[in-house]
N, CA, C and O atoms as a DFTB+ gen file, in Angstrom:
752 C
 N C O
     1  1      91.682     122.641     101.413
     2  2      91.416     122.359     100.017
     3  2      92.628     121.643      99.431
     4  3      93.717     121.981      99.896
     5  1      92.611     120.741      98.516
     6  2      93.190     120.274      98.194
     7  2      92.954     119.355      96.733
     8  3      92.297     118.353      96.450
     9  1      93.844     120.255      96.004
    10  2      93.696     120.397      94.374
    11  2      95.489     119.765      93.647
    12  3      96.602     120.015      94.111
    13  1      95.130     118.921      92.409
    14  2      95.946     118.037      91.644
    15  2      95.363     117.851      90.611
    16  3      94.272     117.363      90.315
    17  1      96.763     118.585      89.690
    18  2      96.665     119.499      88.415
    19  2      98.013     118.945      88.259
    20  3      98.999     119.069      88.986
    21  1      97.730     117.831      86.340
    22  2      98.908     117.800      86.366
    23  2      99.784     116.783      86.724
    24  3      99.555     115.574      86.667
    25  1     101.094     117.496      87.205
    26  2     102.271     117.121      88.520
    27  2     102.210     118.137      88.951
    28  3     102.883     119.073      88.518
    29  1     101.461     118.222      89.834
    30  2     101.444     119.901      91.165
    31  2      99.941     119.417      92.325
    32  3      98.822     119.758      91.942
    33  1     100.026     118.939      93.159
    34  2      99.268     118.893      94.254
    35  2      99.379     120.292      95.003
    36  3     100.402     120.665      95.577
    37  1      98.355     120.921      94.937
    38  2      98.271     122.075      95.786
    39  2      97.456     121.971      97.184
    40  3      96.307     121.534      97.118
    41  1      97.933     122.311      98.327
    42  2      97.453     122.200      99.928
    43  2      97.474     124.081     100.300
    44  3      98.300     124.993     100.316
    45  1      95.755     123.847     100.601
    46  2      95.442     124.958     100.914
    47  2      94.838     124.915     102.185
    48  3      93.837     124.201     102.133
    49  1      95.024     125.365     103.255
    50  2      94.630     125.183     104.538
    51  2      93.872     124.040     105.268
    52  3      92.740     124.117     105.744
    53  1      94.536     123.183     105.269
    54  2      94.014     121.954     105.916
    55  2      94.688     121.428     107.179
    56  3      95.751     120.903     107.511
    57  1      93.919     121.697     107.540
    58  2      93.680     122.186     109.705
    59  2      92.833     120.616     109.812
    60  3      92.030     120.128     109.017
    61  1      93.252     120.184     110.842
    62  2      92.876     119.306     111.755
    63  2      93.065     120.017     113.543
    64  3      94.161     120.039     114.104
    65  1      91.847     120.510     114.158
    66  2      91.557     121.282     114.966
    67  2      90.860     120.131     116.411
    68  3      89.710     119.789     116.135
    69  1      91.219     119.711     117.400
    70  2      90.960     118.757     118.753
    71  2      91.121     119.714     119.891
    72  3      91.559     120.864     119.879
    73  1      90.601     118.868     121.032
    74  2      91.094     119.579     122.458
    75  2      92.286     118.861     122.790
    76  3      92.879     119.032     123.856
    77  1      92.704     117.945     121.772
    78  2      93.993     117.469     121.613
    79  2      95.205     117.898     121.118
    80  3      96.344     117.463     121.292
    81  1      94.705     118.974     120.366
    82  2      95.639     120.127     119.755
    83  2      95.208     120.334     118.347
    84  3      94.070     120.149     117.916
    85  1      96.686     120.910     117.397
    86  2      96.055     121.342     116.277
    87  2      97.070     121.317     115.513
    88  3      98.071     121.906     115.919
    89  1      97.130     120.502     113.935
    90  2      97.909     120.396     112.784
    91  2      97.394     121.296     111.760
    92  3      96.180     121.495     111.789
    93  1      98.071     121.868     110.873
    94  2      97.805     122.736     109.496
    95  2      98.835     122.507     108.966
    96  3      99.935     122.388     109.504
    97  1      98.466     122.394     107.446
    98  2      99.314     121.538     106.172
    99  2      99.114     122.142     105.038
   100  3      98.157     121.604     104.481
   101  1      99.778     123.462     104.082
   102  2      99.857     123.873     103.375
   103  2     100.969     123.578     102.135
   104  3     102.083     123.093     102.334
   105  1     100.594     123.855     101.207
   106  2     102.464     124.191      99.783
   107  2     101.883     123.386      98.922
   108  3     100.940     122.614      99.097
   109  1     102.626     123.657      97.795
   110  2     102.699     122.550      97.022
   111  2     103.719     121.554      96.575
   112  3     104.927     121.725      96.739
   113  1     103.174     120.482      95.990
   114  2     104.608     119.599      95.882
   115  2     104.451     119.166      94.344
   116  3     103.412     118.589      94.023
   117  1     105.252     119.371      93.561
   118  2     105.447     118.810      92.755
   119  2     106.456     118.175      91.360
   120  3     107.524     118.777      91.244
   121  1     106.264     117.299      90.559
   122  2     107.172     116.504      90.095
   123  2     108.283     117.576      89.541
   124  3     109.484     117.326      89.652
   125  1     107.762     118.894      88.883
   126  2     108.707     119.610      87.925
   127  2     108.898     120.904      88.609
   128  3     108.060     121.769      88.355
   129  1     110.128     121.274      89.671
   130  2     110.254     122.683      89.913
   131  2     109.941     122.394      91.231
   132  3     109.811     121.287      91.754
   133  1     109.784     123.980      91.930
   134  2     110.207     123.813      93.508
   135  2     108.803     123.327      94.311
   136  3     107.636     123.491      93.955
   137  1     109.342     122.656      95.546
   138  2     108.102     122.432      96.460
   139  2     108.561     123.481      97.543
   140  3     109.691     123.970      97.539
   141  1     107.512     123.810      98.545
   142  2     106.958     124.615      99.147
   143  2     105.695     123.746     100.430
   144  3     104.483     123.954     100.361
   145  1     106.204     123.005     101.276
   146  2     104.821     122.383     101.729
   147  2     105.495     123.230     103.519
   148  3     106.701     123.283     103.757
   149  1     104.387     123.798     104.548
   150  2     104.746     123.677     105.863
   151  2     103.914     122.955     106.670
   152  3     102.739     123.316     106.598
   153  1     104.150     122.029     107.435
   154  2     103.162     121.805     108.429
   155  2     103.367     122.555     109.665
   156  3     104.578     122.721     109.810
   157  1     102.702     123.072     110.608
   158  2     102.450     123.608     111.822
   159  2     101.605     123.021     112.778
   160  3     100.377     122.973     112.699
   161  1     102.463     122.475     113.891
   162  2     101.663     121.841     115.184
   163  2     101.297     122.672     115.792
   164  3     101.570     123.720     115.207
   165  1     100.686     122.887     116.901
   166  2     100.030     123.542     118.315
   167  2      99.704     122.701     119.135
   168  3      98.849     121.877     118.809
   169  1     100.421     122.656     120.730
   170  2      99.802     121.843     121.545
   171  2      98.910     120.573     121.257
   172  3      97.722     120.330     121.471
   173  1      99.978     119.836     120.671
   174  2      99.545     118.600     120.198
   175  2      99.779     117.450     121.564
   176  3     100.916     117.025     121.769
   177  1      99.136     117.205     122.053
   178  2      99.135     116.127     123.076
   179  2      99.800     114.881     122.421
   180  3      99.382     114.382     121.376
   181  1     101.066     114.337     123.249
   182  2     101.951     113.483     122.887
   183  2     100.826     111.919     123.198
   184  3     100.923     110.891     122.527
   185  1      99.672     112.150     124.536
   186  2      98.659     111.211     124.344
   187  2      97.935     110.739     123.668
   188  3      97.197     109.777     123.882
   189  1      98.065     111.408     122.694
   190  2      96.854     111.080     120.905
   191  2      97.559     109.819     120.500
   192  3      96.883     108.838     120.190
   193  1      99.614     109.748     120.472
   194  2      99.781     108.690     119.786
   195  2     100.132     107.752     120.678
   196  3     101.316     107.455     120.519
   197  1      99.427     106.932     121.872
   198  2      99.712     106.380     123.045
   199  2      99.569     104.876     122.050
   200  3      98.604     104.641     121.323
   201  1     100.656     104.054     122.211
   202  2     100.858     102.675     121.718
   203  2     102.148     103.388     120.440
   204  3     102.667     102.547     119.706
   205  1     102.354     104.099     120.352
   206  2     102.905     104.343     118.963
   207  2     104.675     105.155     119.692
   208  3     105.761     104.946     119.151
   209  1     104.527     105.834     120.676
   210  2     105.462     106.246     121.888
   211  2     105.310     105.921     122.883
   212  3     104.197     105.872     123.408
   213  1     106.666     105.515     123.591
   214  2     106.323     105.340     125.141
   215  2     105.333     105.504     126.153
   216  3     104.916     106.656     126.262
   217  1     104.983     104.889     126.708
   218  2     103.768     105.514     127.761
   219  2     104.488     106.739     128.566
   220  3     104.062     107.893     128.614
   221  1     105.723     106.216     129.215
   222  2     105.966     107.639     130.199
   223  2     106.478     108.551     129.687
   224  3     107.152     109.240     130.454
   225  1     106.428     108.967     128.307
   226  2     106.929     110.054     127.385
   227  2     105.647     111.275     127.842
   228  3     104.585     110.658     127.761
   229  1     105.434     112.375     128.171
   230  2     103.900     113.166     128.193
   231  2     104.385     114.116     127.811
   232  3     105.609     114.253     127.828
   233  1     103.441     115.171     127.292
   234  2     103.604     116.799     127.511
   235  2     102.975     116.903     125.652
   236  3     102.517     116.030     124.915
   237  1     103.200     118.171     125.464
   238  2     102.244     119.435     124.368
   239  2     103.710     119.327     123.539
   240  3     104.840     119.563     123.968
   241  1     103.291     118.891     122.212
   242  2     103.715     119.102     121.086
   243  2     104.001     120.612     120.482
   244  3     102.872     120.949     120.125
   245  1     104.825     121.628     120.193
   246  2     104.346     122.838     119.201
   247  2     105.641     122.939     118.205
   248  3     106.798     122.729     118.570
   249  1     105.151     123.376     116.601
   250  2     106.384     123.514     116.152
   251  2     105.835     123.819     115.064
   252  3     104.723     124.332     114.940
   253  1     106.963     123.371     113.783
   254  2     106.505     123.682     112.173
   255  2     107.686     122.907     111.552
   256  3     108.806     123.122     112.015
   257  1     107.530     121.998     110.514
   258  2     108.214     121.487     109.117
   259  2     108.183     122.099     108.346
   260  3     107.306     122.955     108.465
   261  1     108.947     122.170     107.154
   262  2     109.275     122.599     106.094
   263  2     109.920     122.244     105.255
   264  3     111.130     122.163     105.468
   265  1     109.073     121.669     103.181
   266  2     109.675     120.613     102.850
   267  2     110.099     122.014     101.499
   268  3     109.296     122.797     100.992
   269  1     111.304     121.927     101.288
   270  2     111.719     122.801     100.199
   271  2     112.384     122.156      99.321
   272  3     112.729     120.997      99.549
   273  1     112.642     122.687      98.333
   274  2     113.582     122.143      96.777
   275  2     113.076     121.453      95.848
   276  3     111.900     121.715      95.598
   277  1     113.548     120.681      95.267
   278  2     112.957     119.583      94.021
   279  2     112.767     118.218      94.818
   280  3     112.960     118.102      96.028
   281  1     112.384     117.262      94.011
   282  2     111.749     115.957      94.321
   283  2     113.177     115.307      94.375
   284  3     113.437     114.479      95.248
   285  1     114.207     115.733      93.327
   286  2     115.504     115.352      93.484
   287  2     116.860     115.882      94.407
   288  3     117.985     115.385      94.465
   289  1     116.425     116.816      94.945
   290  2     117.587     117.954      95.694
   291  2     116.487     118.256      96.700
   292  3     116.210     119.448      96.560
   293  1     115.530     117.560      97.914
   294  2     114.698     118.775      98.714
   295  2     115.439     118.721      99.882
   296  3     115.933     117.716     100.393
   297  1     115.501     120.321     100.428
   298  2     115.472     120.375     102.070
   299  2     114.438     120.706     103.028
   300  3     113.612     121.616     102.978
   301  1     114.600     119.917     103.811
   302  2     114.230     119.233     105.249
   303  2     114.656     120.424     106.263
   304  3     115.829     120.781     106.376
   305  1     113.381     121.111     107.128
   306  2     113.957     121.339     108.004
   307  2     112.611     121.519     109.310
   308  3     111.516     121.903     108.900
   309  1     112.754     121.264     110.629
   310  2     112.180     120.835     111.363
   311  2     112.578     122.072     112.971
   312  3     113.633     122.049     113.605
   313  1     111.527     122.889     113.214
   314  2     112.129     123.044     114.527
   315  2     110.577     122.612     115.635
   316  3     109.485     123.181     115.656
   317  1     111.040     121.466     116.410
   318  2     109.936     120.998     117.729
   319  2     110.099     121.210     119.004
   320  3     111.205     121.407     119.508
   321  1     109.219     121.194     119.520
   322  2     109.564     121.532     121.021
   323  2     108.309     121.185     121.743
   324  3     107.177     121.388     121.304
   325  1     108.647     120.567     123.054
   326  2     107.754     119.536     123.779
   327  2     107.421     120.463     125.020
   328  3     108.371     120.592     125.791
   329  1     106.292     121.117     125.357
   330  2     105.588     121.860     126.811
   331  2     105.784     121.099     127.356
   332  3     105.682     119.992     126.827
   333  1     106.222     121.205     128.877
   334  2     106.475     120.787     130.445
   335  2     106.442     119.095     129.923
   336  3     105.404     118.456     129.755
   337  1     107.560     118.673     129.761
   338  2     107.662     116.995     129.217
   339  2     108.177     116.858     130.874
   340  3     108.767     117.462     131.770
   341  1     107.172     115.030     130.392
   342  2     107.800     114.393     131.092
   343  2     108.287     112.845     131.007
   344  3     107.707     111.916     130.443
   345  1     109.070     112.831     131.463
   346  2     109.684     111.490     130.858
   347  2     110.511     110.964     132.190
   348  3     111.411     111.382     132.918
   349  1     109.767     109.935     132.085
   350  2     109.739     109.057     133.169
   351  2     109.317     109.122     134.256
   352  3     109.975     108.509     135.097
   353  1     108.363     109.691     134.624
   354  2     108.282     110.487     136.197
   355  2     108.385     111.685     136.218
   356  3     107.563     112.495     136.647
   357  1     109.821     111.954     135.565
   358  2     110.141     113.431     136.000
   359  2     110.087     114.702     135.233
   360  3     110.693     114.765     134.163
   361  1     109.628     115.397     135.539
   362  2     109.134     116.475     134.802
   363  2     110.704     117.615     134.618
   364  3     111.584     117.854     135.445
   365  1     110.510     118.160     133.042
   366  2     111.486     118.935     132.539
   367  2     110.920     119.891     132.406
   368  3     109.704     119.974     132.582
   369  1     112.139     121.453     131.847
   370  2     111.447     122.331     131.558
   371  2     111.470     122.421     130.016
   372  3     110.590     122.928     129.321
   373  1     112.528     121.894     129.627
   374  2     112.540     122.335     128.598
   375  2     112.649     120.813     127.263
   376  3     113.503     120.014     127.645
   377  1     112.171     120.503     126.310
   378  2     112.600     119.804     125.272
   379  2     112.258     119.966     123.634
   380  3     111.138     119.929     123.124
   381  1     113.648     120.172     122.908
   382  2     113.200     121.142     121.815
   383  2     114.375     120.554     120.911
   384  3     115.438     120.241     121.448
   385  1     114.155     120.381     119.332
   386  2     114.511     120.068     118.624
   387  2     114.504     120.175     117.472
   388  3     113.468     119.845     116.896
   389  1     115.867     120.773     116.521
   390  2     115.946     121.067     115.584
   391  2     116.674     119.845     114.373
   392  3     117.556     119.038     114.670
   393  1     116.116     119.972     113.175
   394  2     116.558     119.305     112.219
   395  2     116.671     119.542     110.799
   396  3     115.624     119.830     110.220
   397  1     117.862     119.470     110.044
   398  2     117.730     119.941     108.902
   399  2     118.772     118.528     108.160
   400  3     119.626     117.747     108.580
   401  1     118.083     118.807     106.860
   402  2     118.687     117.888     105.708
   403  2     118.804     118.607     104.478
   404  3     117.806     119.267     104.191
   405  1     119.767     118.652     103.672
   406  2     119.969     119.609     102.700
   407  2     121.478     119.570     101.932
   408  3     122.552     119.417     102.514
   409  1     121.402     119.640     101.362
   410  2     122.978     119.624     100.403
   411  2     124.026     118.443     100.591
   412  3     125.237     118.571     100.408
   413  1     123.417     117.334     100.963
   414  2     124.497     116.678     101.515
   415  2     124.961     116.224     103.260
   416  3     125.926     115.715     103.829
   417  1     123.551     116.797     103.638
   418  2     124.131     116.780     105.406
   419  2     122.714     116.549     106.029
   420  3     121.793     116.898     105.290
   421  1     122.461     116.178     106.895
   422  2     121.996     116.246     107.903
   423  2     122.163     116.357     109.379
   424  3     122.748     115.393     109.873
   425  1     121.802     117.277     110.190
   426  2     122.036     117.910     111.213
   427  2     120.581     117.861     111.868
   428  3     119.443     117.607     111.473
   429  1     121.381     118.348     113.444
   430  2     120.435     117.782     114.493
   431  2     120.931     118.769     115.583
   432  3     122.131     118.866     115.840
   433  1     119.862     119.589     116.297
   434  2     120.734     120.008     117.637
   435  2     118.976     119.999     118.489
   436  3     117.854     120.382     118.157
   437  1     119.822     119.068     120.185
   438  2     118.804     119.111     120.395
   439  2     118.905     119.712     122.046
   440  3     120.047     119.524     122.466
   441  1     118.131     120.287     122.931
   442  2     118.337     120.383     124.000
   443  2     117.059     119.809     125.087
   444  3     115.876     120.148     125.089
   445  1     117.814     118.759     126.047
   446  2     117.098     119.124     127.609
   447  2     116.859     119.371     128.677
   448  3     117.419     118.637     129.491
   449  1     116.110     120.280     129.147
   450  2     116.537     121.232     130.648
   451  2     115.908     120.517     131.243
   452  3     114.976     119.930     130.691
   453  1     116.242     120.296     132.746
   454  2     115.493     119.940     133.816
   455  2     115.298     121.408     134.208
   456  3     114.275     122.050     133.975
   457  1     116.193     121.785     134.717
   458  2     116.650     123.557     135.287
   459  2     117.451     124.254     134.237
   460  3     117.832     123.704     133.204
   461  1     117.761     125.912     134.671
   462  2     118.234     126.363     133.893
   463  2     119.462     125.758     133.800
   464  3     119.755     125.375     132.668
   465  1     120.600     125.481     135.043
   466  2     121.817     124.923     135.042
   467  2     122.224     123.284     134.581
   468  3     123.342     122.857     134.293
   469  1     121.057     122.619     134.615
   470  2     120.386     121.080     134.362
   471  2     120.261     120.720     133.044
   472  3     119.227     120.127     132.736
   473  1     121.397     121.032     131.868
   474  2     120.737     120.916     130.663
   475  2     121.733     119.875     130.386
   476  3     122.790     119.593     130.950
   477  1     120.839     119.143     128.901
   478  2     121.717     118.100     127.605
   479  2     121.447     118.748     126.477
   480  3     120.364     118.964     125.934
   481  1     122.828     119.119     126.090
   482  2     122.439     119.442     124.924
   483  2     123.350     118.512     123.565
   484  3     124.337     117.837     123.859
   485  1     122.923     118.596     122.336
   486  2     123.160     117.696     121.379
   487  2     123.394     118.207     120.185
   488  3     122.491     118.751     119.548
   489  1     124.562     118.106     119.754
   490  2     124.866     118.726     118.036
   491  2     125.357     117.908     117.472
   492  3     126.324     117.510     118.121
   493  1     125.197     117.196     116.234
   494  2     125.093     116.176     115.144
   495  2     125.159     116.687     114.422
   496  3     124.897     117.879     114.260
   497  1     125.731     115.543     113.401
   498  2     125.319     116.092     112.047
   499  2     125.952     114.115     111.015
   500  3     126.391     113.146     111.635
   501  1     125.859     114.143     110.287
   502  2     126.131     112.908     109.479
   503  2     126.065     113.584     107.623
   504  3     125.106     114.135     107.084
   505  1     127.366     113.294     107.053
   506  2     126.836     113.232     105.575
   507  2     125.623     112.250     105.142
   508  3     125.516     111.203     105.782
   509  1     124.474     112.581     103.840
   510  2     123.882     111.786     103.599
   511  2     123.344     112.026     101.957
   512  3     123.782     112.935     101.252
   513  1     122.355     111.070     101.527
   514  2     122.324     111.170     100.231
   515  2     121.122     110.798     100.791
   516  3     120.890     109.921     101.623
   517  1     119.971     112.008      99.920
   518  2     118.225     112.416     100.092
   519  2     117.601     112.471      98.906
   520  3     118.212     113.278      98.206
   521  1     116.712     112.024      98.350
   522  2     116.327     112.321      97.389
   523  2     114.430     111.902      97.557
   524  3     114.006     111.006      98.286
   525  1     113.763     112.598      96.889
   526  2     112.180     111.997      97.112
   527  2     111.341     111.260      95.868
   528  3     110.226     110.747      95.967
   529  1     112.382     111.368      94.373
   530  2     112.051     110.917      93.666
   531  2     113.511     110.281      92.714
   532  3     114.156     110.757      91.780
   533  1     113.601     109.125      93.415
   534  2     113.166     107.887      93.695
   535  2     113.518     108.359      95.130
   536  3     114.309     109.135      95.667
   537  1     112.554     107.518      95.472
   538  2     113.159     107.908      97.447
   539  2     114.395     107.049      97.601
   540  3     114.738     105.958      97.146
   541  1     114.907     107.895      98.366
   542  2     116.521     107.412      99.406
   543  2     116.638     108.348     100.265
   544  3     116.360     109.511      99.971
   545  1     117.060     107.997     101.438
   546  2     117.751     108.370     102.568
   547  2     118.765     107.629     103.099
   548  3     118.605     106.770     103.966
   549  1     120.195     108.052     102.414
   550  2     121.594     106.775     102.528
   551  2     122.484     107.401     103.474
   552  3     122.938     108.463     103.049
   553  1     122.810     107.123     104.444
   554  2     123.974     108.089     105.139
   555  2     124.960     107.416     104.336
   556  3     124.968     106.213     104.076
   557  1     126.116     108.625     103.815
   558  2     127.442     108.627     103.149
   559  2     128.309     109.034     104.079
   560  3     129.324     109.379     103.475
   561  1     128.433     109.161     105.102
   562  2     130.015     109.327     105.985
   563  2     130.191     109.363     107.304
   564  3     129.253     108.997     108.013
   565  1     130.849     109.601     107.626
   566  2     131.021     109.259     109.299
   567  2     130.150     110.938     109.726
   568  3     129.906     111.964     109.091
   569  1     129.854     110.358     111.441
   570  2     129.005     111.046     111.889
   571  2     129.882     112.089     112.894
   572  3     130.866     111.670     113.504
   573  1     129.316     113.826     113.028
   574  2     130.465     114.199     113.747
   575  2     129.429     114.948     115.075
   576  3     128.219     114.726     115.114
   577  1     129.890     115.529     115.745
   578  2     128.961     115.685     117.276
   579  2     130.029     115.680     118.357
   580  3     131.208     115.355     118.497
   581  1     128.619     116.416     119.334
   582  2     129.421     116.791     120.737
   583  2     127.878     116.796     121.709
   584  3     126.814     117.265     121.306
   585  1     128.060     116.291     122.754
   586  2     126.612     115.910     123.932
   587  2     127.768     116.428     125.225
   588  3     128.792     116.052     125.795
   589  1     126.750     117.583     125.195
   590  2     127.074     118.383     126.706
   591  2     125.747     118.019     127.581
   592  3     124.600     117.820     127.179
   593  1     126.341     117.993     129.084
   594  2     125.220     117.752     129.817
   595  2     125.801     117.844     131.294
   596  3     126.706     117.130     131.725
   597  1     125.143     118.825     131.990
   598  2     125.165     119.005     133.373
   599  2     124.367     118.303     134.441
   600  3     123.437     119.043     134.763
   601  1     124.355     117.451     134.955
   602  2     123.751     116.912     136.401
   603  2     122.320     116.722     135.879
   604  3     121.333     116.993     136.561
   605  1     122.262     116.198     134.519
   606  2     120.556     115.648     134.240
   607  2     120.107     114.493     134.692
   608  3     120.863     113.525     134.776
   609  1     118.790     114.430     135.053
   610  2     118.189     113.243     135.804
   611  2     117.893     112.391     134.319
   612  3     117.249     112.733     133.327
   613  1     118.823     110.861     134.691
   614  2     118.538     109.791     133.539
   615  2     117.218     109.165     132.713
   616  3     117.078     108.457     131.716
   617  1     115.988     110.070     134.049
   618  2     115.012     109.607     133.721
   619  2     114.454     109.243     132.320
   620  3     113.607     108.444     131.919
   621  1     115.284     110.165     131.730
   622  2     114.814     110.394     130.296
   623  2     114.927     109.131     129.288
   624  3     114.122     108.816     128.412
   625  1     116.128     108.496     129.639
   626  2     116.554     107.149     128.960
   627  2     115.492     106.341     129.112
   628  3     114.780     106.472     128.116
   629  1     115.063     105.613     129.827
   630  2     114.725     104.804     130.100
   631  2     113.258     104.536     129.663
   632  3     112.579     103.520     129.516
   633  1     113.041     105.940     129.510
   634  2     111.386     106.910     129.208
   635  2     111.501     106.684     127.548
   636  3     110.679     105.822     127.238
   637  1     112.071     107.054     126.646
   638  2     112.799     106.950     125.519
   639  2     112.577     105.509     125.173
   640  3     111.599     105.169     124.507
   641  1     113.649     104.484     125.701
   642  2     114.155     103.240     125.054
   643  2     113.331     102.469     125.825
   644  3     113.502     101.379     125.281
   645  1     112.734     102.320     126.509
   646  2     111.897     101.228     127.739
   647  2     112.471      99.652     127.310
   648  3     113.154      99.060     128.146
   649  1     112.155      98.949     125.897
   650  2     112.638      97.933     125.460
   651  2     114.398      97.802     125.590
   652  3     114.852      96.693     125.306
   653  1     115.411      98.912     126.015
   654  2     116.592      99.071     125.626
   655  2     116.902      99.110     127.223
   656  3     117.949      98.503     127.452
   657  1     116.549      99.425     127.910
   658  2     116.843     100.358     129.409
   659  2     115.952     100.175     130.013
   660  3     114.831     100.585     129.711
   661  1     116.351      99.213     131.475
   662  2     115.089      99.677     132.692
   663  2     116.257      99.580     133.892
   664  3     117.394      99.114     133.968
   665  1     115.530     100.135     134.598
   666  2     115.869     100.682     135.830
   667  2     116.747     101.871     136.133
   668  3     117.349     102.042     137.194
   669  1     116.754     102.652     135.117
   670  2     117.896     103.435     135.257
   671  2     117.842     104.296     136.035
   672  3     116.666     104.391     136.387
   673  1     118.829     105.454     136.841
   674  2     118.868     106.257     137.821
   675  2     120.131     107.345     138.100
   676  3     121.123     107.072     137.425
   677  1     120.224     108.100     138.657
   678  2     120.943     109.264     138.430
   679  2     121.280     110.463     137.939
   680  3     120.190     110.969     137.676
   681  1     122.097     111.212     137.659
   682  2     122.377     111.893     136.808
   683  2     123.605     112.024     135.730
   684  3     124.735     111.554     135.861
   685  1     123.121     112.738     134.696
   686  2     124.260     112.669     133.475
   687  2     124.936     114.297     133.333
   688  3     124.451     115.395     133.060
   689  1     126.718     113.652     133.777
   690  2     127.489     115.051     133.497
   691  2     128.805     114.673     132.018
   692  3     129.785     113.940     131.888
   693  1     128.399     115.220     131.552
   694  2     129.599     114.702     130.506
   695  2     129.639     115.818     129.514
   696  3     128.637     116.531     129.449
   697  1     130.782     116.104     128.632
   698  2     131.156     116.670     127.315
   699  2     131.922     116.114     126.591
   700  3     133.135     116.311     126.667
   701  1     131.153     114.974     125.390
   702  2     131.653     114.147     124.739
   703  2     131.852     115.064     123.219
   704  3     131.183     116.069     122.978
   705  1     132.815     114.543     122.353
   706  2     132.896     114.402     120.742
   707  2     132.647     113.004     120.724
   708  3     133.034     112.037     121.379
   709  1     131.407     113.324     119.180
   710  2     131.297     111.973     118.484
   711  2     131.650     111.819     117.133
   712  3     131.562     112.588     116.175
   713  1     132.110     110.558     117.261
   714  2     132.769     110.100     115.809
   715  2     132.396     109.154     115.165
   716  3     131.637     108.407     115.781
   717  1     132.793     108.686     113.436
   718  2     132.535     107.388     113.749
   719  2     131.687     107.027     112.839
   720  3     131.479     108.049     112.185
   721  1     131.027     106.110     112.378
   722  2     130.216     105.179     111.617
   723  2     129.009     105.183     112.350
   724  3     129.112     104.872     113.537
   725  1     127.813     105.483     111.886
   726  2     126.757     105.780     112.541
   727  2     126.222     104.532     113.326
   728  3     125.619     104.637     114.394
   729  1     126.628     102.774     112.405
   730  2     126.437     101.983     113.242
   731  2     127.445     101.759     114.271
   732  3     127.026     101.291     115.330
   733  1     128.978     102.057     114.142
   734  2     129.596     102.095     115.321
   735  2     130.256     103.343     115.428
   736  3     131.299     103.797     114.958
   737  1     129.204     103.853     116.309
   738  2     129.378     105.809     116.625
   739  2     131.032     105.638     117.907
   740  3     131.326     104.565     118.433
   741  1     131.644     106.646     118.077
   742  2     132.556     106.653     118.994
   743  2     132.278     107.735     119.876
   744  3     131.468     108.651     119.729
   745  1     132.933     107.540     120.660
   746  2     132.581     109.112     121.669
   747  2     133.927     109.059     122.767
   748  3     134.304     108.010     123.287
   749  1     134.524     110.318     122.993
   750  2     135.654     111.052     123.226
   751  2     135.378     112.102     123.957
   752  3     136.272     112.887     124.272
C-alpha cells in the first residue's frame, strides 16, 4: 500500500515476490521530520540484472537498507551479502558488504572468502557532504583505509571491471593503508 498525505509518503508492505527472489519496501519519507524507509532482499538472483552487471558476476542476493533522518541530515546504512558468488569462474564462499553514510562520513567494510584462510577484506571510509533535499553527495576529504588479503584468487577483478581488466590471474596477498584524494587514492 502506498499512501501520500501532504509531505509524508507512507510504504506499507510492498513485496515484489519471483522464483528470482524477493524485495519488500516499507517507512515513510517525508519533507518535515524523520524518515524511516527499509528495504529487504531475499535470494535475489544477481541474473535478473544481466546487461546491467557483469556476466561472470553470479550468485543470491540477501540483505536490508535503511534510510533514516531528515531530507537534510539522512543516514544511509546498508548490510549485503552475495550466496556462493561467483566471479569469474571461480566460486567463493563468502561476499558481504557493509555501508553507512551519516554525520559527515561514509564508510565501507567489505569482505571476500574463497576459504576460511583465503580472505580480502576492506575498511574505508571518506569524509562527505549528503543531503536528499536538495540532493548532493560531495566527498569533502581525503579517503582513509586498509585492504587485507591472504592468497585470494584475482578472479574477482577481472569479473568486476571486464572493460578495465582482462586476463588476469593469480593470487592477492597484501596489507595495505589507504590514503589520499579519492581521485588519486594512495596505498602504503
Amino acid at each position: 500500500v502506498l499512501a501520500w498525505r501532504a509531505d509524508r509518503l507512507t510504504i506499507e508492505d510492498f513485496a515484489v515476490r519471483s522464483p528470482q527472489g524477493s524485495a519488500r519496501l516499507g517507512g515513510v519519507v517525508t519533507r518535515v521530520g524523520t524518515n524511516e524507509v527499509e528495504l529487504v532482499v531475499e535470494g535475489l538472483d544477481l541474473g535478473a540484472f544481466e546487461g546491467w552487471i557483469p556476466d561472470e558476476v553470479r550468485g543470491r542476493v540477501a540483505g536490508r537498507a535503511h534510510l533514516g533522518g531528515t531530507l537534510a541530515a539522512p543516514r544511509l546504512d546498508a548490510d549485503l551479502g552475495v550466496a556462493t558468488p561467483t566471479l569469474g569462474g571461480v566460486r567463493y564462499d563468502e561476499l558481504r558488504a557493509r555501508v553507512g553514510v551519516a554525520a559527515g562520513r561514509a564508510a565501507v567494510q567489505a569482505r571476500l572468502a574463497q576459504a576460511p584462510t583465503r580472505v580480502l577484506d576492506l575498511d574505508g571510509a571518506v569524509p562527505v557532504r549528503f543531503t536528499l533535499e536538495p540532493w548532493s553527495l560531495a566527498l569533502t576529504g581525503d579517503l582513509t583505509g586498509r585492504v587485507r588479503a591472504n592468497a585470494v584468487d584475482l578472479a574477482f577483478v577481472g569479473a568486476l571491471w571486464p572493460q578495465l581488466v582482462t586476463k588476469v590471474g593469480g593470487t592477492l596477498t597484501a596489507d595495505l593503508e589507504l590514503g589520499g584524494r579519492w581521485d588519486a587514492p594512495e596505498a602504503r
